[in-house]
PAROSE-587586 format. One record per residue (C-alpha): residue in one letter; y negated, x negated, z. Coordinates in steps of 0.05 Angstrom, whole numbers, padded with zeros to 5 digits, always signed. Last residue first. Layout:
AYXZ
...
//
This chain:
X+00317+01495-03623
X+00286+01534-03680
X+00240+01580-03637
X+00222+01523-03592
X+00188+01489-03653
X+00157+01556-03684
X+00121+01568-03615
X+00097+01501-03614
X+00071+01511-03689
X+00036+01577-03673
X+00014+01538-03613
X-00024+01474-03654
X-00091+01512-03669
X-00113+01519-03595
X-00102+01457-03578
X-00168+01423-03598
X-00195+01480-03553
X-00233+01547-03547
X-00283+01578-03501
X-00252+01646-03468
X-00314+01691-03455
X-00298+01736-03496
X-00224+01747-03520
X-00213+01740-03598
X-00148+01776-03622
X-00123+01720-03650
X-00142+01675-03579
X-00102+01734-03540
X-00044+01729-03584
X-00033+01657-03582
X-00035+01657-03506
X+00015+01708-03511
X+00053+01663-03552
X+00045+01600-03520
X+00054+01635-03460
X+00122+01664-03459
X+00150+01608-03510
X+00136+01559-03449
X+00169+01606-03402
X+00231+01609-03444
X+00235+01533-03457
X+00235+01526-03381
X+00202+01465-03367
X+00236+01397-03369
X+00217+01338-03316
X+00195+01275-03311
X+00158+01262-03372
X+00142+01326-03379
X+00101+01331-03312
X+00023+01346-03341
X+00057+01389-03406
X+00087+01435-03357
X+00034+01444-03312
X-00021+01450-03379
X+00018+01500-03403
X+00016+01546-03336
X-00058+01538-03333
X-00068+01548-03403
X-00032+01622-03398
X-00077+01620-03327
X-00143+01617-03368
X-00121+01656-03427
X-00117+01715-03372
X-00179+01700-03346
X-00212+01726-03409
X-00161+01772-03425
X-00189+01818-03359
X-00169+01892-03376
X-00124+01898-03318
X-00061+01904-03356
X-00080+01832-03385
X-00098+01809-03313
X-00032+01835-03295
X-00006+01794-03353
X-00031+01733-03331
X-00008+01737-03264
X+00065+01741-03282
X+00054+01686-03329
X+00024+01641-03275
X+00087+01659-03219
X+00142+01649-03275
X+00116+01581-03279
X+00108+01567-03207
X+00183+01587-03198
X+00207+01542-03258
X+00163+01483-03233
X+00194+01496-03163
X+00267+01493-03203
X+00245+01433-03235
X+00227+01403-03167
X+00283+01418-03140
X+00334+01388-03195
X+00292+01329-03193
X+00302+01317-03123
X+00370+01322-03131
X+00379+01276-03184
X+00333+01231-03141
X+00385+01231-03082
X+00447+01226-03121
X+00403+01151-03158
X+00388+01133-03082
X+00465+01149-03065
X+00478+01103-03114
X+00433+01054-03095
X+00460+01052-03020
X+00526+01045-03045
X+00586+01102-03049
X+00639+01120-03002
X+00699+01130-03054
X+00749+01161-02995
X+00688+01174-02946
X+00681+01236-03004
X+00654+01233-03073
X+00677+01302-03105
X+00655+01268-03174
X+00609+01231-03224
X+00548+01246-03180
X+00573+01233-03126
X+00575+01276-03060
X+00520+01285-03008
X+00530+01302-02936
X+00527+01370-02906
X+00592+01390-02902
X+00606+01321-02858
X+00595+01244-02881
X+00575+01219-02948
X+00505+01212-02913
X+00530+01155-02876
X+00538+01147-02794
X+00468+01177-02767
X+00470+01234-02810
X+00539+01254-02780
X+00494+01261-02721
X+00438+01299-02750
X+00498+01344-02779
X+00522+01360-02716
X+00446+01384-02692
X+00462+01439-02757
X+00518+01462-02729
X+00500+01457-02651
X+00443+01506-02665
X+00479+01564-02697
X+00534+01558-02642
X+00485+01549-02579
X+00445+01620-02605
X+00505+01655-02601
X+00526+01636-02535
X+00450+01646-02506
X+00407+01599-02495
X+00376+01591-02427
X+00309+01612-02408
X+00252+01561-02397
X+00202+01578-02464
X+00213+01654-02456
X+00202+01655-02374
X+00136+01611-02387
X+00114+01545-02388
X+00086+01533-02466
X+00055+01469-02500
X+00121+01448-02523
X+00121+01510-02564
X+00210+01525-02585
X+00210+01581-02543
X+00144+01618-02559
X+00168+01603-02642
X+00223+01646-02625
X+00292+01615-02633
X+00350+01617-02685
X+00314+01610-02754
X+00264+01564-02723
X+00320+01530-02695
X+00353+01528-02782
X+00278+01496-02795
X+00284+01445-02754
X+00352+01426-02775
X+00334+01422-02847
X+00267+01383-02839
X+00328+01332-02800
X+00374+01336-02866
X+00316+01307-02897
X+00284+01268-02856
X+00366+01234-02845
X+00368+01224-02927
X+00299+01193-02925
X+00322+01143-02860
X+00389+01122-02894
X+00348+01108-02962
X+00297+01066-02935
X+00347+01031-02880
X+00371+01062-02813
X+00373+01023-02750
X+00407+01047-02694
X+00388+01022-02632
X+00461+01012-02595
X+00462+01048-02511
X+00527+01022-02482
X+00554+01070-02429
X+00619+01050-02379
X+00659+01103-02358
X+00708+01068-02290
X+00780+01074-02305
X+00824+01135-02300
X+00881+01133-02252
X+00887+01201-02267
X+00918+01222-02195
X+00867+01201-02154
X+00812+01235-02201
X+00844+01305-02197
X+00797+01341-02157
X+00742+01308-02183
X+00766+01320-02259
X+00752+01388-02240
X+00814+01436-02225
X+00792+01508-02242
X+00829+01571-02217
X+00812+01634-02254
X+00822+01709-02238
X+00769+01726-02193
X+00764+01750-02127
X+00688+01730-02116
X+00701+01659-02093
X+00760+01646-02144
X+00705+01656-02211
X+00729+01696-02265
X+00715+01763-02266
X+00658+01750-02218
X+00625+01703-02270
X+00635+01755-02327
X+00600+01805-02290
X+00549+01759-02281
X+00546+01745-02354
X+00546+01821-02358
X+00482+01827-02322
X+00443+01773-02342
X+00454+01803-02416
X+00446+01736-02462
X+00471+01770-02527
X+00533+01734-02519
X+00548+01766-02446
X+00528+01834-02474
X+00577+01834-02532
X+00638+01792-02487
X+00642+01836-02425
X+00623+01909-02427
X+00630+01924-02500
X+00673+01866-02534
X+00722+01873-02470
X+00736+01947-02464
X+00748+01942-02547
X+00802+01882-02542
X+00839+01926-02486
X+00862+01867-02432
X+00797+01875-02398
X+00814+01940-02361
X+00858+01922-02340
X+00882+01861-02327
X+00951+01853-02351
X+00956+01779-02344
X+00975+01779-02422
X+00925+01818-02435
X+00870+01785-02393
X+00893+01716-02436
X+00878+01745-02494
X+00807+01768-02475
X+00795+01700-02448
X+00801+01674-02525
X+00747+01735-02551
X+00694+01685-02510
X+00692+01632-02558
X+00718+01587-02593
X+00758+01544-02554
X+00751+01581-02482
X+00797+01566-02437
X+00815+01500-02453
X+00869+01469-02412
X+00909+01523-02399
X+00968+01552-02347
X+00980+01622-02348
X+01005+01660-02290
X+01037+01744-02284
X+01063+01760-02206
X+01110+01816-02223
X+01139+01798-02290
X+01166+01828-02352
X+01160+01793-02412
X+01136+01841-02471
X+01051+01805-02470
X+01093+01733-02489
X+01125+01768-02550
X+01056+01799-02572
X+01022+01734-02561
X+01070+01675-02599
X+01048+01741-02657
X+00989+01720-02656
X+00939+01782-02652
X+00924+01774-02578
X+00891+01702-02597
X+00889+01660-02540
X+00965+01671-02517
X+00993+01605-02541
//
């Protein structure tokens, strides 16, 4: 109830008087360290009860992987070196629990075609988000050194456990989590899971969507060449990469659409460059169809 010092359940409990201040809870620390910073305001301890004493000696530092400040943290907290907190371990408590004996069933999981392609995927996703997070001397298994054998740090443990969450939802369907794919038709959801072959047929419209976008970007890339080869007084190899940027669109039309714009780009310029006669630039059966090309995507 007194987590957040902005609730207002907070501000009423942080007006009771009282000599010998207590708080009872089960989870500490939900999402992070900011929720002990409520509860040293309602204790009263100063000063960690003021939000900006505790970002900048205790919570910054301690998140940033500080050895200093976590160990400052530690002796805030820990009974042994006067600190504030009291922790009952299940141990403690097992008597009273009456808790059976954990048992632990290990299941292989087998995933079929389209499970297993979905899971790579989200997987080449997850590797790439620690890369994002860690140093590459951290995450190379060939390394034994302070960098590779240091703990992680708060901050770094919530951008990992996101994307490791979403390898386990993985594992169940890939409708399943944020991350998981969604009809085609609509919203989707575990409400309308769909079949295997649909989420094959989600999965190629996907794949096709990337790939045209990569065409797009590969495109843009060749014409952008071209005419720095134009500005550079080189027309000769300039033709060459307008032909090279046709011939990629033409070579995958029957899977996927080129930009119209980016075709019109270099058939044109192309066009130009041919009129104007380049050296060194031999000509082809295909040469005297881009006027008409040109005319055809005009009208459309």
């Amino acid at each position: 109830m007194v987590e957040s010092s902005t609730a207002k359940a907070a501000e009423m409990a942080a007006r009771l008087d009282g000599e010998h201040r207590w708080a009872v809870t089960g989870t500490p620390i939900s999402r992070g360290l900011e929720d002990l910073q409520g509860l040293m305001l309602f204790l009263r301890a100063a000063p960690w009860g003021s939000a900006k004493w505790w970002r900048a000696a205790v919570q910054g530092p301690a998140e940033a992987g500080d050895p200093a400040a976590q160990q400052r943290l530690v002796e805030l907290l820990s009974p042994s070196a006067g600190g504030l907190l009291w922790r009952s371990s299940k141990r403690d408590v097992a008597a009273e629990l009456g808790l059976p004996p954990q048992h632990k069933h290990r299941t292989p999981l087998e995933l079929s075609a389209v499970e297993r392609h979905f899971y790579n995927l989200q997987h080449q996703q997850c590797k790439a988000s620690a890369y994002g997070v860690l140093s590459g001397l951290a995450l190379d298994p060939g390394r034994d050194d302070k960098e590779s054998r240091r703990a992680l740090t708060v901050r770094e443990e919530k951008k990992l456990l996101g994307p490791l969450l979403r390898l386990r939802q993985a594992c169940c369907h890939p409708q399943v989590g944020s991350g998981g794919i969604r009809s085609l038709a609509d919203a989707g959801g575990l409400k309308n899971p769909m079949t295997m072959g649909e989420i094959l047929e989600v999965l190629v419209a996907k794949a096709k969507v990337e790939a045209e976008e990569s065409m797009r970007a590969l495109m843009l890339a060749l014409n952008g060449i071209a005419a720095c080869m134009i500005l550079e007084g080189d027309p000769a190899r300039a033709v060459s990469t307008y032909r090279e940027a046709l011939a990629t669109a033409e070579e995958h039309s029957a899977e996927l659409q080129a930009d119209s714009l980016q075709r019109l780009h270099a058939i044109h310029n192309l066009g130009l460059l041919l009129e104007e006669g380049v050296s060194g630039a031999p000509r082809t059966l295909r040469d005297s169809e881009l006027r008409k090309q040109e005319a055809e995507i005009r009208s459309k």
